[in-house]
C-alpha positions in Angstrom: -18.3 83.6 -0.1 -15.6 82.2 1.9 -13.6 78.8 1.6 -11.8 77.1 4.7 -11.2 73.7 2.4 -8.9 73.1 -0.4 -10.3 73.6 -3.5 -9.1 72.1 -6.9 -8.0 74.8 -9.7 -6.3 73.0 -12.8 -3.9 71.4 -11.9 -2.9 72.9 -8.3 -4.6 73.0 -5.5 -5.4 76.4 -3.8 -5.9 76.8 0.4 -7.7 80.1 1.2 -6.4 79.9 4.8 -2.7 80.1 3.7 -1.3 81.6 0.4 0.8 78.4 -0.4 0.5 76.5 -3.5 1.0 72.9 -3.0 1.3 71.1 -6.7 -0.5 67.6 -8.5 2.9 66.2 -8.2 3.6 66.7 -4.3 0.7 65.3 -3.4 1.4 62.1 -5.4 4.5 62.0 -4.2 3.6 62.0 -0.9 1.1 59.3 -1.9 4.2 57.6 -3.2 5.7 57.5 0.4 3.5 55.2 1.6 4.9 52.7 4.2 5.2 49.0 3.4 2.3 48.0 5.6 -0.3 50.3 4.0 1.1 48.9 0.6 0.1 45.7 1.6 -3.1 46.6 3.5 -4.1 47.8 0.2 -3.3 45.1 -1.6 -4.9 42.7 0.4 -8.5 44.7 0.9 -8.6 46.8 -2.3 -8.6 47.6 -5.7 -5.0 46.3 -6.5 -5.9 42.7 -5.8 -8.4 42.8 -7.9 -5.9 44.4 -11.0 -3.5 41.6 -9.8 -6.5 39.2 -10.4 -7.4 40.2 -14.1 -3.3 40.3 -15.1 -3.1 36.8 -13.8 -5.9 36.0 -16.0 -4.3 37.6 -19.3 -1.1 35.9 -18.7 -3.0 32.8 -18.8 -4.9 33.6 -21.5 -2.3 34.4 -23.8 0.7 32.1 -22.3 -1.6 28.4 -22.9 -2.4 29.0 -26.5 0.9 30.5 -27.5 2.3 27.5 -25.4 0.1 25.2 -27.0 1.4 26.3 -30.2 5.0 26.3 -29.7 5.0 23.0 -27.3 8.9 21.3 -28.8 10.3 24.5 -29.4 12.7 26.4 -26.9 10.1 28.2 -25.7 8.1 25.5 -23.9 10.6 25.5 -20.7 10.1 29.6 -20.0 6.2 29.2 -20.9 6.2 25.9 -19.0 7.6 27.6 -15.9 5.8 30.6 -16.5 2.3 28.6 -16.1 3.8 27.0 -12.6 4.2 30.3 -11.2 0.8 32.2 -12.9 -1.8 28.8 -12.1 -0.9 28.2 -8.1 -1.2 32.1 -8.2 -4.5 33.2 -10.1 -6.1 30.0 -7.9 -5.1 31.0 -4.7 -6.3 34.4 -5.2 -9.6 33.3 -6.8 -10.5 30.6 -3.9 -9.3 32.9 -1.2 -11.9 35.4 -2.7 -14.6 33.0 -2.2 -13.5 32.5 1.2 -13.7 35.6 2.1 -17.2 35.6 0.6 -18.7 32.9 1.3 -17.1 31.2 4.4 -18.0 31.7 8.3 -15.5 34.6 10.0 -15.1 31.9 12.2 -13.7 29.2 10.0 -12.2 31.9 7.4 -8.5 31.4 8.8 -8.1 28.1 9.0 -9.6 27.4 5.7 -6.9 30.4 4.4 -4.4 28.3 6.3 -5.8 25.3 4.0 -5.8 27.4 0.9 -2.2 28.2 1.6 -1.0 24.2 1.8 -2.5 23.1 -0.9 -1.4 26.1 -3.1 2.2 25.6 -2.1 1.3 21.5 -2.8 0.2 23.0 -6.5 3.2 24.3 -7.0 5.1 22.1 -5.9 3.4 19.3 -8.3 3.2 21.6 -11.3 7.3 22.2 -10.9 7.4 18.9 -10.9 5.5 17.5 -13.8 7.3 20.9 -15.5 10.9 19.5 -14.9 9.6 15.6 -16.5 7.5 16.6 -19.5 6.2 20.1 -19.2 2.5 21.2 -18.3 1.9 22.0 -22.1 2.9 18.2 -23.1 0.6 16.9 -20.6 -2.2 19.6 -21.5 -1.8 18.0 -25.2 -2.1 14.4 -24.2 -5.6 15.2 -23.1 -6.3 15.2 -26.5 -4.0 13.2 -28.2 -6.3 9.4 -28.9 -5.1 6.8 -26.8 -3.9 4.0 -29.2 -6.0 0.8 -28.7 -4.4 -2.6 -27.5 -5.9 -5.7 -29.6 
């Protein structure tokens, strides 16, 4: 029985119609070399986006209780500005997912184009309530009772 394809043995990978060898590591290395644009191709259609996704989510879910937590402390600033990057970021990926799904291909850019403003408009506000009292603070004064006026 003869083999014309590349077959796996181990960890190398054997070619009946030449005698060369061709290593695990070469072949990720050329994976490696991947131009920018196919980088970003995958990013943007595949399985990376959706790794991106779930880090997002961890860093929120460990950065607003540990924020919480530490609020006047030193490290309310670099958890503070931490959350203005991480929120804008995990919601524009999120909606534009839903997009994707859910809208016309007809409509899909300019509601993208949408998404986009009104992500950079989040960030914008969320640097700006970060520089006054800090996203934590006003997290905490959702719950802090409001004191009554006789």
């Amino acid at each position: 029985m003869r083999r014309t394809a590349a077959t796996f043995v181990g960890r190398r990978v054997a070619s009946t119609q030449n005698t060369t060898v061709v290593s695990r590591s070469l072949l990720q290395n050329q994976t490696r070399l991947r131009s920018d644009a196919a980088i970003l191709k995958s990013f943007n259609t595949g399985e990376q986006r959706f790794k991106f996704t779930h880090l997002t989510s961890i860093c929120l879910a460990v950065a607003i209780p540990v924020g919480l937590l530490t609020t006047p402390s030193a490290l309310s600033f670099p958890i503070n500005t931490l959350l203005a990057f991480i929120i804008p970021i995990h919601a524009h990926m999120g909606t534009r997912n839903i997009i994707m799904d859910y809208v016309p291909r007809g409509v899909q850019g300019p509601a993208v184009w949408g998404l986009r403003v009104a992500s950079i408009l989040a960030f914008v506000g969320l640097v700006k309530i970060n520089q006054q009292s800090g996203i934590l603070e006003g997290l905490k004064q959702l719950w802090k009772k409001s004191e009554k006026k006789n």
